[in-house]
Backbone as CSV, one residue per row, in Angstrom:
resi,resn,N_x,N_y,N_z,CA_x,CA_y,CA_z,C_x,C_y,C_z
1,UNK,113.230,72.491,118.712,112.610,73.629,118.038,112.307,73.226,116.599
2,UNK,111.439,73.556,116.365,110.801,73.359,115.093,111.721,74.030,113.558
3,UNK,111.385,73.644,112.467,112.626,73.756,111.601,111.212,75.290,110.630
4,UNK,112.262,76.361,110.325,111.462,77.662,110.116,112.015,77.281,108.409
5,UNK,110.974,77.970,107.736,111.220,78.724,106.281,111.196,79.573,106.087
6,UNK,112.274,80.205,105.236,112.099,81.551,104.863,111.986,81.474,103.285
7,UNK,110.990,82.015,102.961,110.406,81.937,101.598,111.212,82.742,100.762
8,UNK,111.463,82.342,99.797,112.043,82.714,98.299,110.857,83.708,97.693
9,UNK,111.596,84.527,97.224,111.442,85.103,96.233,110.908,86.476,95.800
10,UNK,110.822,87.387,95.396,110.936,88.959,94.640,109.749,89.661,95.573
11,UNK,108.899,89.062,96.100,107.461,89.563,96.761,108.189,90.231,97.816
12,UNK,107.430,91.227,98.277,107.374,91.680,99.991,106.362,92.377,100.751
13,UNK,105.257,91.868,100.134,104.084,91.750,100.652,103.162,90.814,101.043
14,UNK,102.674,89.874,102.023,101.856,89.338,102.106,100.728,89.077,102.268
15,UNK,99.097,89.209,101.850,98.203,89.377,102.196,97.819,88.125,102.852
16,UNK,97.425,88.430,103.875,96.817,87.247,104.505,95.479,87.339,105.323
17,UNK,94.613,86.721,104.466,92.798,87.121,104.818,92.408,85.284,106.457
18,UNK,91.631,85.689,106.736,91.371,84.521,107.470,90.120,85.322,108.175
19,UNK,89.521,84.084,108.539,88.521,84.630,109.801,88.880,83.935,111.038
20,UNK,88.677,85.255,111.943,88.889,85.071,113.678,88.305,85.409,114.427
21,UNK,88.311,85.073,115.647,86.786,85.298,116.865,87.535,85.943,117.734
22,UNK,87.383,87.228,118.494,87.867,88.056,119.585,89.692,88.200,119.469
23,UNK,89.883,88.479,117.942,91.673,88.545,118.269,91.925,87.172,118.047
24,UNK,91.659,86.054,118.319,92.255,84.406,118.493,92.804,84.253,117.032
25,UNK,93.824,83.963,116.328,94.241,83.357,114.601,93.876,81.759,115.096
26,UNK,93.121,81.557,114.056,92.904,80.413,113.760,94.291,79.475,113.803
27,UNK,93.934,78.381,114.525,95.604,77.195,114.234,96.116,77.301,113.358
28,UNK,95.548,77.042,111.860,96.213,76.927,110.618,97.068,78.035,110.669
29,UNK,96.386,79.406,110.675,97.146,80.802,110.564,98.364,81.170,111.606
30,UNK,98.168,80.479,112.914,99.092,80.233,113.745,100.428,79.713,112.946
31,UNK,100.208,78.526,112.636,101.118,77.333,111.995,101.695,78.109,110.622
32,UNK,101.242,78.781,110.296,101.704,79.329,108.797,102.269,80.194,109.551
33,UNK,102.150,81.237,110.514,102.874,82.567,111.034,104.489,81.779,111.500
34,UNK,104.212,80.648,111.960,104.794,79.714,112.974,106.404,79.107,111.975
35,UNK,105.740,78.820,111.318,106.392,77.566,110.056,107.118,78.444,109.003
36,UNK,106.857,79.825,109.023,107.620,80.886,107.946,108.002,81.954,108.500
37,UNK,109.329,82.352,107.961,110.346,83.558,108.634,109.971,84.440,107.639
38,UNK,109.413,85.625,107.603,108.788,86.343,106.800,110.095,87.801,106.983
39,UNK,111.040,87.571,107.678,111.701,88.752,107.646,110.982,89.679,108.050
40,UNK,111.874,90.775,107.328,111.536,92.353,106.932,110.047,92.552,105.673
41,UNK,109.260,91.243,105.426,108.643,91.615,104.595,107.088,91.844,105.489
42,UNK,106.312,92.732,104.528,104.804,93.428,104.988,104.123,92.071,104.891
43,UNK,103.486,91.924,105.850,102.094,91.056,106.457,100.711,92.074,106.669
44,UNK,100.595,91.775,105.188,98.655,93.052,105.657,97.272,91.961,106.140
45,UNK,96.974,91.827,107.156,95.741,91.009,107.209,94.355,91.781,106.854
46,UNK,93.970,90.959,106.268,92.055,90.788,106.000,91.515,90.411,106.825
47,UNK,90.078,90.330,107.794,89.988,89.772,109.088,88.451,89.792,108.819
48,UNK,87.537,88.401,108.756,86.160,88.476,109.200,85.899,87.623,110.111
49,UNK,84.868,87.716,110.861,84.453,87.116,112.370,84.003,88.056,113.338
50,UNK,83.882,88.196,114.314,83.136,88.723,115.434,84.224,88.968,116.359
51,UNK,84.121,89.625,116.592,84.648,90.187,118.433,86.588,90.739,118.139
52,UNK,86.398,91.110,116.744,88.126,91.688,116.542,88.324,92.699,116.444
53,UNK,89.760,93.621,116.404,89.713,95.024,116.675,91.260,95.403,115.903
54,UNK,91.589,96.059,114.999,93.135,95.848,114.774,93.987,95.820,115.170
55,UNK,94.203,96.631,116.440,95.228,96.373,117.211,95.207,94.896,117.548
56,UNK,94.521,94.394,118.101,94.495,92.790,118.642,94.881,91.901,117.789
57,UNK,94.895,92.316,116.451,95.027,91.302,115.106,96.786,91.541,114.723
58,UNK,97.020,92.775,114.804,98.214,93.202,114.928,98.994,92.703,115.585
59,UNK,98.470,92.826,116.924,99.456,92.024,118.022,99.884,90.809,118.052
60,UNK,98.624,89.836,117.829,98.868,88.867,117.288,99.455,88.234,116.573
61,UNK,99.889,88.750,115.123,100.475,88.733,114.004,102.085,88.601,114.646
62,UNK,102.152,90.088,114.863,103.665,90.337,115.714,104.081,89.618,116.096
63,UNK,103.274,88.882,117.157,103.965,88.110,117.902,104.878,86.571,117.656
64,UNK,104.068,86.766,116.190,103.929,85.349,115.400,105.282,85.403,114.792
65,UNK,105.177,86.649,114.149,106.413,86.994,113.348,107.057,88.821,113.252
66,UNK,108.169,88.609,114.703,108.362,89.986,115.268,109.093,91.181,114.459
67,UNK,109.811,90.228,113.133,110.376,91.265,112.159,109.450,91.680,111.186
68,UNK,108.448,90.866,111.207,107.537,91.628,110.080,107.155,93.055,110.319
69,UNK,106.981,93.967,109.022,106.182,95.175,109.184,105.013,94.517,108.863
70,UNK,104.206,95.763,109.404,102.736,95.559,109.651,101.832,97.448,109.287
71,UNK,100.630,97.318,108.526,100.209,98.280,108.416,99.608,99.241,109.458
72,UNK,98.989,99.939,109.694,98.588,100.573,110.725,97.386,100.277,111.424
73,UNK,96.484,99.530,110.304,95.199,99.123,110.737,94.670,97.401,109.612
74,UNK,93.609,96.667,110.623,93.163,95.902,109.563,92.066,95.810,109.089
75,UNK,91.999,95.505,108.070,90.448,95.607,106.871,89.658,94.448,107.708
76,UNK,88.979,94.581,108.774,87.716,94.229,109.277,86.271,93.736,108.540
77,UNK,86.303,92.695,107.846,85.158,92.486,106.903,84.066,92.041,108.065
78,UNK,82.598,92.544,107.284,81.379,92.313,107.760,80.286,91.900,106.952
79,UNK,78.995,91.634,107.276,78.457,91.227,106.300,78.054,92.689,105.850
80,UNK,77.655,93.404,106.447,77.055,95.040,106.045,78.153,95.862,105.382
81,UNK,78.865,95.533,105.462,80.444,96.210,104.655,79.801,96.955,103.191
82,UNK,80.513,98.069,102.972,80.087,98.701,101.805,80.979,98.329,100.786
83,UNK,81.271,97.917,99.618,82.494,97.724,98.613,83.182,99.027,98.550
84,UNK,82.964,100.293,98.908,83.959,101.499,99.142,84.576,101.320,100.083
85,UNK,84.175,100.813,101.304,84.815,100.863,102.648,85.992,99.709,101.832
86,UNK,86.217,98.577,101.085,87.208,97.634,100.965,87.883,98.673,99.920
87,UNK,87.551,98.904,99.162,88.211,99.788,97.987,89.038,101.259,98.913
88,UNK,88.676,102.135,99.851,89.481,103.006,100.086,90.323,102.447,101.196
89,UNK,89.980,100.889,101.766,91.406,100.819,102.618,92.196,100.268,101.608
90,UNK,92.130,99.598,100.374,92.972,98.517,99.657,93.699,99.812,98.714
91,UNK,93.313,101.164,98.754,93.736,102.564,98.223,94.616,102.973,98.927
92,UNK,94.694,102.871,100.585,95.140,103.324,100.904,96.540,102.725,101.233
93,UNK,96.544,101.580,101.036,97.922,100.725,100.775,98.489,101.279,99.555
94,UNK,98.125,101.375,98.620,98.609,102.431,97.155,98.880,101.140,96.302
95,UNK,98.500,99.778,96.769,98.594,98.736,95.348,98.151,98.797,93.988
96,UNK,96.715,98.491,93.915,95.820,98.118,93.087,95.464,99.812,92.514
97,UNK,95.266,99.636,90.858,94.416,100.924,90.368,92.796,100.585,90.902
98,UNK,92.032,101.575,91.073,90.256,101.518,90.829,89.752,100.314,90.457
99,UNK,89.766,100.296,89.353,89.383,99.143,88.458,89.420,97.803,88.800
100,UNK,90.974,97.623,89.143,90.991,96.475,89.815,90.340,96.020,91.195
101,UNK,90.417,96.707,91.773,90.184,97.206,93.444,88.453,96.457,93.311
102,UNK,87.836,97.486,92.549,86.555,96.847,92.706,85.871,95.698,92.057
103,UNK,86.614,94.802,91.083,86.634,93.579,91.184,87.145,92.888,92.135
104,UNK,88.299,93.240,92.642,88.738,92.307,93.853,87.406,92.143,95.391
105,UNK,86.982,93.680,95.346,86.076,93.827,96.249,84.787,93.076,96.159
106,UNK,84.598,92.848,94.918,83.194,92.109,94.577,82.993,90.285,94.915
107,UNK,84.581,90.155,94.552,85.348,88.569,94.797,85.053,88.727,96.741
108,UNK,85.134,89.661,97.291,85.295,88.892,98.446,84.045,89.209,99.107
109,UNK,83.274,89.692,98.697,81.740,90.120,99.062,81.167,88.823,98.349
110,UNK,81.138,88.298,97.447,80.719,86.639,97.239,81.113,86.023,97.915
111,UNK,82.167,85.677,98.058,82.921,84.546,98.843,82.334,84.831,100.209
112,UNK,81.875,85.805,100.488,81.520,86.048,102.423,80.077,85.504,102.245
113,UNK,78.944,85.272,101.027,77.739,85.218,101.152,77.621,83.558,101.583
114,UNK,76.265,83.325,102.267,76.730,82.021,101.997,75.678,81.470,100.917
């Protein structure tokens, strides 16, 4: 059996963005779910690609790492995505003020262009 980490330190949230095709995590994201004991701490995924649904991303996750909490739904990026639609789910986690929110939103609406 493979040798696990459990990460150090004050956080207990993890965001973890990736793109995936029909539910599938990419290997890498596998290997990172795989390779770290995340406990009792929150795993929120970001998700762009085709053919995903949150529950399926959820499940996935879970399965990876069964003590993690997990939010109720995942932020599904598209190219047609509105920067409100990222701003009232990243609200509805209760992190980020406004302000921030929609710089962060603008960062990942570039990064998706090609």
């Amino acid at each position: 059996q493979a040798e696990t980490n459990t990460p150090d330190g004050p956080y207990e949230f993890i965001f973890l963005g990736f793109e995936a095709q029909n539910n599938a995590l990419p290997e890498a994201v596998q290997n990172f779910l795989e390779d770290n004991d995340f406990g009792a701490r929150t795993i929120i995924p970001f998700v762009s690609g085709t053919g995903n649904d949150s529950a399926g991303i959820l499940e996935a996750v879970s399965l990876l790492q069964p003590g993690a909490l997990l939010p109720d739904s995942v932020l599904l990026l598209s190219e047609d995505m509105e920067e409100q639609e990222i701003t009232d789910w990243a609200m509805e986690l209760g992190f980020l003020m406004r302000r921030r929110l929609r710089r962060a939103a603008r960062k990942i609406r570039w990064r998706q262009q090609p």
